[in-house]
C-alpha positions as CSV (number, residue, x, y, z in Angstrom):
1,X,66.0,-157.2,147.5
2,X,67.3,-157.9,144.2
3,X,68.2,-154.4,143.8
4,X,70.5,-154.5,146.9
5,X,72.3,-157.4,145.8
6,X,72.7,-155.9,142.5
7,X,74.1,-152.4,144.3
8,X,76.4,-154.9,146.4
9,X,77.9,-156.6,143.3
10,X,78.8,-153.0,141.7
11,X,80.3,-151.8,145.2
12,X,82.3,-155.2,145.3
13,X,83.5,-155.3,141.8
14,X,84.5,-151.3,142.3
15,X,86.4,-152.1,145.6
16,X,87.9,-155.0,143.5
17,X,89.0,-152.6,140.4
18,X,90.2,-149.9,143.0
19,X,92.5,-152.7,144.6
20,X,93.6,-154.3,141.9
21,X,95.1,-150.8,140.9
22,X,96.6,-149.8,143.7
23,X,98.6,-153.4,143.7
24,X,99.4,-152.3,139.7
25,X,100.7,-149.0,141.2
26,X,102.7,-151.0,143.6
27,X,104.4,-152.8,141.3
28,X,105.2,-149.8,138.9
29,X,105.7,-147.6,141.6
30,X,107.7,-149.6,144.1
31,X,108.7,-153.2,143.4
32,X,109.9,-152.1,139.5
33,X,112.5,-150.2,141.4
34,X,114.3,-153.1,143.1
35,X,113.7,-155.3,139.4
36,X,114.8,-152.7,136.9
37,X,117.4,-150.3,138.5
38,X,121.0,-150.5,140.0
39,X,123.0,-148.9,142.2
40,X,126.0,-146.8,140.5
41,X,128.6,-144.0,141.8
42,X,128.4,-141.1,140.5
43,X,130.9,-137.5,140.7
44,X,129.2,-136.2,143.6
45,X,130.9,-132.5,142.7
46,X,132.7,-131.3,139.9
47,X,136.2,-133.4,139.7
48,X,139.1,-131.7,137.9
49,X,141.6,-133.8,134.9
50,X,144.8,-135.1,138.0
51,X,142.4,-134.4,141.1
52,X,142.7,-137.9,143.5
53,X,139.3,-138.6,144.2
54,X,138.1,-139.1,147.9
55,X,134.9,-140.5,149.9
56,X,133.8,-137.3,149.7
57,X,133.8,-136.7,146.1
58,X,131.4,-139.7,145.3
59,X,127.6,-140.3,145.5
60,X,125.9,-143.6,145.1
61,X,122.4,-143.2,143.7
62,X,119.9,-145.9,141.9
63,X,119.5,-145.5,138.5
64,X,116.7,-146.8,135.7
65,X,118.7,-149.5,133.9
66,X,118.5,-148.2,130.4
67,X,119.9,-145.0,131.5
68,X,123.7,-146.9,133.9
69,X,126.1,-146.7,131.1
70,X,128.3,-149.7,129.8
71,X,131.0,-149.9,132.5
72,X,129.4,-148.4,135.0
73,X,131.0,-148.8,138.7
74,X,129.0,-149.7,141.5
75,X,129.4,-149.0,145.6
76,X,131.2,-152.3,146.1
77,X,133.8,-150.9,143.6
78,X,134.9,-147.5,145.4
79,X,137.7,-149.0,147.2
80,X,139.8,-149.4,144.4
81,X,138.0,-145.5,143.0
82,X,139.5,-144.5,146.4
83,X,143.0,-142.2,145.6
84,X,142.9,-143.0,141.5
85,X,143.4,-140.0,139.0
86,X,140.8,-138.2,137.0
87,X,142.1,-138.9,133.3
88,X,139.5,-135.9,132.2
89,X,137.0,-133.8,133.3
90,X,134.5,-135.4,135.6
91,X,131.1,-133.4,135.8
92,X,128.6,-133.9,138.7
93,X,126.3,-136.4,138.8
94,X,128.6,-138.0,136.0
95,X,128.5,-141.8,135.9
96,X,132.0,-143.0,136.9
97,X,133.9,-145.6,135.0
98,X,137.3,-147.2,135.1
99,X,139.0,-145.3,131.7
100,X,137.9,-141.8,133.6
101,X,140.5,-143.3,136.5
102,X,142.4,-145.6,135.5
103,X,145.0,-145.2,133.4
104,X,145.8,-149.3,133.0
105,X,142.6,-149.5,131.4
106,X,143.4,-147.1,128.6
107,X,145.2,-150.5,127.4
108,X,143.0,-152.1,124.2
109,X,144.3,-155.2,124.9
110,X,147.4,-157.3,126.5
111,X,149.7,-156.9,123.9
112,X,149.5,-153.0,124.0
113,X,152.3,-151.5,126.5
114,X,152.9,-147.6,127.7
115,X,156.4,-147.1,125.2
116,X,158.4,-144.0,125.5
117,X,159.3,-142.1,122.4
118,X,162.7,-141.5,122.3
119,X,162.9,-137.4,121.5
120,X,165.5,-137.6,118.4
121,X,162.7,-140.1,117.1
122,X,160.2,-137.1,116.7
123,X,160.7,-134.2,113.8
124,X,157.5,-132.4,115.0
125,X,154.6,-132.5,117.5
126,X,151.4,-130.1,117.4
127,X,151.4,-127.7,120.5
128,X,147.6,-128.8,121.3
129,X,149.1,-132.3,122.3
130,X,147.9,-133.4,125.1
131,X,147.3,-136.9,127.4
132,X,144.6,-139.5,126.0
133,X,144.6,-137.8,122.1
134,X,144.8,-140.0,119.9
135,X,147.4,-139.7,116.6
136,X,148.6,-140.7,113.6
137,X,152.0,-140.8,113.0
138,X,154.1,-139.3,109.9
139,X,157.1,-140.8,108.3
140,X,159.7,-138.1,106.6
141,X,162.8,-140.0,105.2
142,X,165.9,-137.7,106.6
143,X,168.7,-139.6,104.8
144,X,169.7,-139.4,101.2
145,X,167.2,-140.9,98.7
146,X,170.3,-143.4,97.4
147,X,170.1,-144.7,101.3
148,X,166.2,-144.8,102.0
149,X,165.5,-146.3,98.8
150,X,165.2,-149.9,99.8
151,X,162.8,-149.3,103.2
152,X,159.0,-149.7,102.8
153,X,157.7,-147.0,105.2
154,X,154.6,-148.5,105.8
155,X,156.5,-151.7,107.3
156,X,159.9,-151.0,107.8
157,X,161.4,-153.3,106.3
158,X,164.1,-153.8,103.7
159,X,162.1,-154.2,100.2
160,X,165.0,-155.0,97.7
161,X,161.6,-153.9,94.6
162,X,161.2,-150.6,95.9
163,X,162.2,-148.1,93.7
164,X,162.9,-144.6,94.7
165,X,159.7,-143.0,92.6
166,X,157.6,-144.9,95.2
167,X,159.0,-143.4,98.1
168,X,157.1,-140.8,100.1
169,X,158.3,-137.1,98.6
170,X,157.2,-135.7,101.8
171,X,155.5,-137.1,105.3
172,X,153.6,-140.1,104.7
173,X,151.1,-141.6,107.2
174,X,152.4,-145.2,108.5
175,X,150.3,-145.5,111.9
176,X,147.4,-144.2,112.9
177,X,145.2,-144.5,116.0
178,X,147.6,-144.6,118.5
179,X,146.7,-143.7,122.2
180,X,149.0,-140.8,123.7
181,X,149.5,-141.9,127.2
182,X,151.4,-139.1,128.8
183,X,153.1,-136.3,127.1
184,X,155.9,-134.7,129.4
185,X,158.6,-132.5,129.6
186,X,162.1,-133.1,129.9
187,X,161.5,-134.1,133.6
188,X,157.8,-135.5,135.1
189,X,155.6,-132.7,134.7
190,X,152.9,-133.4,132.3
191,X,151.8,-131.2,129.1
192,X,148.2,-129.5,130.8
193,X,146.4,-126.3,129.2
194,X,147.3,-123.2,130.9
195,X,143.4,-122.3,131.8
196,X,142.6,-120.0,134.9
197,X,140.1,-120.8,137.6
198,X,136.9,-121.6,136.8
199,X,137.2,-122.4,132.8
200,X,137.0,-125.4,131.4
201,X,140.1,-128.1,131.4
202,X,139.3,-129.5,127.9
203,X,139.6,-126.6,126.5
204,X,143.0,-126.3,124.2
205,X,145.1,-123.2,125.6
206,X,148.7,-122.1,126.2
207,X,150.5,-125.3,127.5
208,X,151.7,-125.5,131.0
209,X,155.3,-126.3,130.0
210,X,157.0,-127.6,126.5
211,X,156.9,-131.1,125.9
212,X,159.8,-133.1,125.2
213,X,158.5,-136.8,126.3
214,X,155.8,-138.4,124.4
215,X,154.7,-142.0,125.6
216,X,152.6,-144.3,123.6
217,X,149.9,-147.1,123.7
218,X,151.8,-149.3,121.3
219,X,152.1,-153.1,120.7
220,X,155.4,-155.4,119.9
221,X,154.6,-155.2,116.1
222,X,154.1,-151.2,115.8
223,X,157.1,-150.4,118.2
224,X,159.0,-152.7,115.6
225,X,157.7,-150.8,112.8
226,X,158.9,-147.7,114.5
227,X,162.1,-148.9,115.4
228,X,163.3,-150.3,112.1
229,X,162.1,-146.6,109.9
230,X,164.3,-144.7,112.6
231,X,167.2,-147.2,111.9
232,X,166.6,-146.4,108.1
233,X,166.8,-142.6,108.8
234,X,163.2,-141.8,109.5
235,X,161.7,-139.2,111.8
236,X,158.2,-138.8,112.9
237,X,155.5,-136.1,112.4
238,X,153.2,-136.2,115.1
239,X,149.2,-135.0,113.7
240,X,145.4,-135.6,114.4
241,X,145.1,-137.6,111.3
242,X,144.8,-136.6,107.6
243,X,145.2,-139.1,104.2
């Protein structure tokens, strides 16, 4: 008899230790999902830099929390995805943010405004310029050195202590990081890379068309900067950066 009751015990605590997994299981398997993951939109094809994305171009699909990506958009949030701009190449399955669409969010901060460059501001600009780089700017005095000799280029400003010696002999760096926001030609068609069908957008080719209209990310202060060196008799080297 006491064998039975001892061969019941081990059948009950088994059932017990096979249950008690199966609820573990549950909770990994199953109830984890709804704790630990979120619903994001995703590219649901291939979206091309200028494409308007459409319904039909997004995917919703739940996603481990470690792996949705700071900024992430979610379903409630593709009404206003709805007819916005691809800023860059948009791969499938891609998580989709607002700086991929929206070009209002390329703004750092509330100060910064979309400025265009007037042309006789600009001595040169790189051929590989294109929307969303990000440059430094190059001051070249163009006056005489008796005229110059009193503007610091790295503020603009009249400096009656500046002696000629310490002006720039050639292009010296006053800004740097500044957000291209569109670069255009003489009318509205933007600066693209003239790539054929099926190779990659990023990739820096022949341009579309010549640029002649550069608009920059810039605050008050910097567009001041700008202003006062080009009322001094500075131009403006655009470049990728440098000392």
């Amino acid at each position: 008899m006491n064998t039975w009751k001892k061969i019941n015990r081990i059948v009950l605590y088994v059932a017990l230790m096979i249950a008690t997994l199966a609820v573990l299981y549950m909770l990994d398997a199953r109830w984890s999902t709804e704790w630990d993951t979120t619903e994001v939109v995703t590219a649901a094809r291939q979206i091309m830099p200028h494409e308007q994305i459409q319904d039909a171009d997004l995917a919703v699909i739940v996603m481990k929390d470690e792996l949705v990506i700071p900024g992430a958009l979610t379903p409630d949030q593709i009404p206003a995805l709805i007819g916005q701009e691809a800023l860059q190449l948009i791969e499938t399955g891609d998580q989709l943010t607002l700086n991929r669409v929206d070009k209002q969010s390329l703004l750092k901060s509330p100060d910064m405004s979309i400025i265009e460059i007037p042309d006789k501001w600009i001595l040169s600009v790189p051929g590989s310029l294109r929307r969303l780089d990000t440059i430094s700017l190059y001051a070249v005095h163009t006056a005489s050195e008796a005229e110059m000799r009193n503007v610091n280029p790295e503020t603009g400003t009249t400096d009656p202590d500046l002696e000629p010696a310490q002006l720039p002999e050639s292009a010296r760096k006053v800004m740097e990081d500044v957000l291209v926001a569109y670069y255009k030609d003489t009318g509205v068609n933007e600066v693209r890379s003239a790539v054929s069908e099926g190779t990659n957008p990023n990739i820096r080719d022949t341009a579309t068309v010549r640029g002649r209209r550069l608009e920059l990310q810039l605050n008050d202060q910097q567009l001041k900067v700008l202003s006062s060196l080009v009322d001094h008799g500075y131009q403006f080297i655009v470049g990728y950066g440098g000392e």
